[in-house]
N, C-alpha and C positions, 0 to 999 in steps of 0.2 A: 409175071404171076402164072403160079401152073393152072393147068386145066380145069382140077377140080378146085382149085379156090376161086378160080371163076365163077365157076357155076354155082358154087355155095354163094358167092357175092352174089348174084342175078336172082337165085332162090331170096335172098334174105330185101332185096329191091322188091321183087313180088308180093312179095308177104307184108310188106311198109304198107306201100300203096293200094293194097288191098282190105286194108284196114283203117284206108281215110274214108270218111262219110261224103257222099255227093254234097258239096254246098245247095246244091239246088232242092234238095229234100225240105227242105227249111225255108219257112217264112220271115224274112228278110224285114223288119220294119227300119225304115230310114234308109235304104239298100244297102246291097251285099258287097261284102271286104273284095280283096281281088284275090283269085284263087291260088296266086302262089304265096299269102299270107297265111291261108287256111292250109294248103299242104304240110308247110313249114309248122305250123303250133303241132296238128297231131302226128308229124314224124320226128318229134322232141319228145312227148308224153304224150298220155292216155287218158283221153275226155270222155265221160258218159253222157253222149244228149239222146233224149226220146226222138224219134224220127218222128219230122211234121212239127218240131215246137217251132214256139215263134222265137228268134234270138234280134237283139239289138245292137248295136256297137254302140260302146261307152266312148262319154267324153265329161270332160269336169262339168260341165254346167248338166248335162244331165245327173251328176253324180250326185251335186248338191240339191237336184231338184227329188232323186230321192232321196237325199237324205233329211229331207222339210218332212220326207211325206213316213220318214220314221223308216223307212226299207232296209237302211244299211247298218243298224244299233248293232248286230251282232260282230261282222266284222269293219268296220270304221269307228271312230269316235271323233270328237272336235275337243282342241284346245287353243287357247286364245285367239278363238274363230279360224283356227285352220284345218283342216281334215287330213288326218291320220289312218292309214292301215297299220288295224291290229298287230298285222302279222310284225313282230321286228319291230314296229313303232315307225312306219315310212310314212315322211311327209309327202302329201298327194296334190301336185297341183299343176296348173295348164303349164305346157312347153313355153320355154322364155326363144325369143327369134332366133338366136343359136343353136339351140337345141333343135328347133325346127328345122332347121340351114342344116344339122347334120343328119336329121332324116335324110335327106335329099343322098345320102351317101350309101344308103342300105341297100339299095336295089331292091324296092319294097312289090314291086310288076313281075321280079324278073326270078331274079335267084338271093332273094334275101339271106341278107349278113349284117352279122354284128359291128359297128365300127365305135371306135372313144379316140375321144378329145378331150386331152386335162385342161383347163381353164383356172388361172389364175387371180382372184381378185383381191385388187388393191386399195389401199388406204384414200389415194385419188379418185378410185371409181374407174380406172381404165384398167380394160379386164386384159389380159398377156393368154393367147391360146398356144396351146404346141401345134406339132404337125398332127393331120388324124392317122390313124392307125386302123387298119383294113384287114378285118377279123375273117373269121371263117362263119357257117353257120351256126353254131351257139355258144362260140367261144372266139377273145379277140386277144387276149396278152396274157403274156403269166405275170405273178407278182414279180418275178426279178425284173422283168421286161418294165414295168410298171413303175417300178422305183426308179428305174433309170434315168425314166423318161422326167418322172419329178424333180429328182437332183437335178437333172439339165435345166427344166426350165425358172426354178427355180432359181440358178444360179445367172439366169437369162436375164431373170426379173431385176434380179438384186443390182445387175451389172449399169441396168437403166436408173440404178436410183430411186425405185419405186418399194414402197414397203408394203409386204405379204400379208393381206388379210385373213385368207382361208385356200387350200387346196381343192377342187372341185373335178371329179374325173366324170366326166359325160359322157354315155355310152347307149348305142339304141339296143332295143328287146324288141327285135323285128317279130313280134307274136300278135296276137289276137285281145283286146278287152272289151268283153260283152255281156249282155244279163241273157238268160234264157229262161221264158215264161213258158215250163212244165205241167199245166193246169194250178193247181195249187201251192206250186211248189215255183220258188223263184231260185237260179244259180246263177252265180255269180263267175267268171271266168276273168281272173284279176292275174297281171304279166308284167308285178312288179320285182323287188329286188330278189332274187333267190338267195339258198344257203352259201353260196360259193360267194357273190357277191358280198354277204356282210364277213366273210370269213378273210375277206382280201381287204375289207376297210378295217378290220380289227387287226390285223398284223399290221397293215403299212403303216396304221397312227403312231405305234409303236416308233415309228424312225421318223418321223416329221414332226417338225417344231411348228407348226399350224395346224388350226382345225381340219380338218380332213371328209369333204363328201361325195359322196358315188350316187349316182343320178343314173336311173334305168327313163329311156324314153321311148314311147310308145308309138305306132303308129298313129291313133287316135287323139296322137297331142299329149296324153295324160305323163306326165315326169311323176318317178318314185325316187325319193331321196332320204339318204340315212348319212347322221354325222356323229364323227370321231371327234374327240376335242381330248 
């Protein structure tokens, strides 16, 4: 690398990190995330918090308990007693122990990353995982990458004699989900499926003879899922 694209690189490090917000400015209720979770969200995008508000980290049983209290009507809804983001129509609910198990793989202390594991569920109920796959920080495979891995296992599945219920790609979104109490104003800081995410289950269903869903999981436990059929 020459010189001066060094130093444009080092300029443009300065300039990240100087535009994350101290965590410590902020009243913490339930305690605070661990700081290289909060580096990581605001050096992906741009959050507005009041300096001094109080922020919370979300988890499904809080989520439901505002949603008793009427908090969430504008972006959540329920249907057949499950709860739904708006956004995209993602069903929202606590980590299954897999999912959790593949938390363990993000480096969530250190240098978080993205990692997926497609999961196979069968007619027996014995679920088939592939190998995981060890992404970078906000991105982990391409579609072609992606497909590949399906055909294989896929064909892994079939070889056991087992018949294919639904395709299931598991993947964490090492970020942040939290409310932030503004005085009268409540935000919402939600780190479910993105546009890239549903743009990769809308092509792959395309080429898969099963249902098809991509599960973003959270550090706070909370799984976002959207399915192809």
């Amino acid at each position: 690398m020459a010189k001066g694209q060094k130093g444009r690189k080092m300029y443009q490090l300065l300039n990240l990190f100087s535009n994350i917000p101290n965590i410590n400015d902020y009243n913490w209720y339930g305690g605070a995330p661990h700081k290289s979770l909060w580096k990581r969200m605001f050096s992906l995008y741009p959050i507005n918090l009041a300096k001094n508000g109080s922020l919370m980290l979300l988890n499904y049983d809080l989520l439901l308990k505002l949603w008793e209290k009427n908090l969430l009507t504008s972006i959540f809804y329920k249907k057949h007693n499950k709860l739904y983001l708006c956004k995209d129509d993602q069903l929202v609910t606590n980590s299954s122990i897999d999912q959790i198990q593949l938390l363990t793989h993000a480096r969530l202390t250190t240098s978080p990353r993205e990692v997926v594991q497609i999961k196979v569920h069968t007619l027996g109920g014995t679920p088939v995982y592939s190998k995981i796959t060890y992404g970078k920080n906000n991105s982990v495979d391409c579609i072609k990458g992606l497909m590949q891995k399906i055909q294989t296992i896929i064909h892994h599945t079939k070889t056991q004699g087992q018949n294919i219920v639904e395709i299931q790609i598991n993947h964490t979104h090492p970020s942040l989900d939290f409310i932030a109490n503004e005085g009268d104003n409540l935000k919402f800081i939600l780190n479910g499926l993105g546009k890239q995410d549903c743009i990769t289950g809308a092509q792959l269903c395309q080429f898969i003879d099963y249902p098809l869903t991509i599960s973003a999981i959270t550090p706070g436990q909370l799984t976002y899922s959207k399915t192809w059929s």
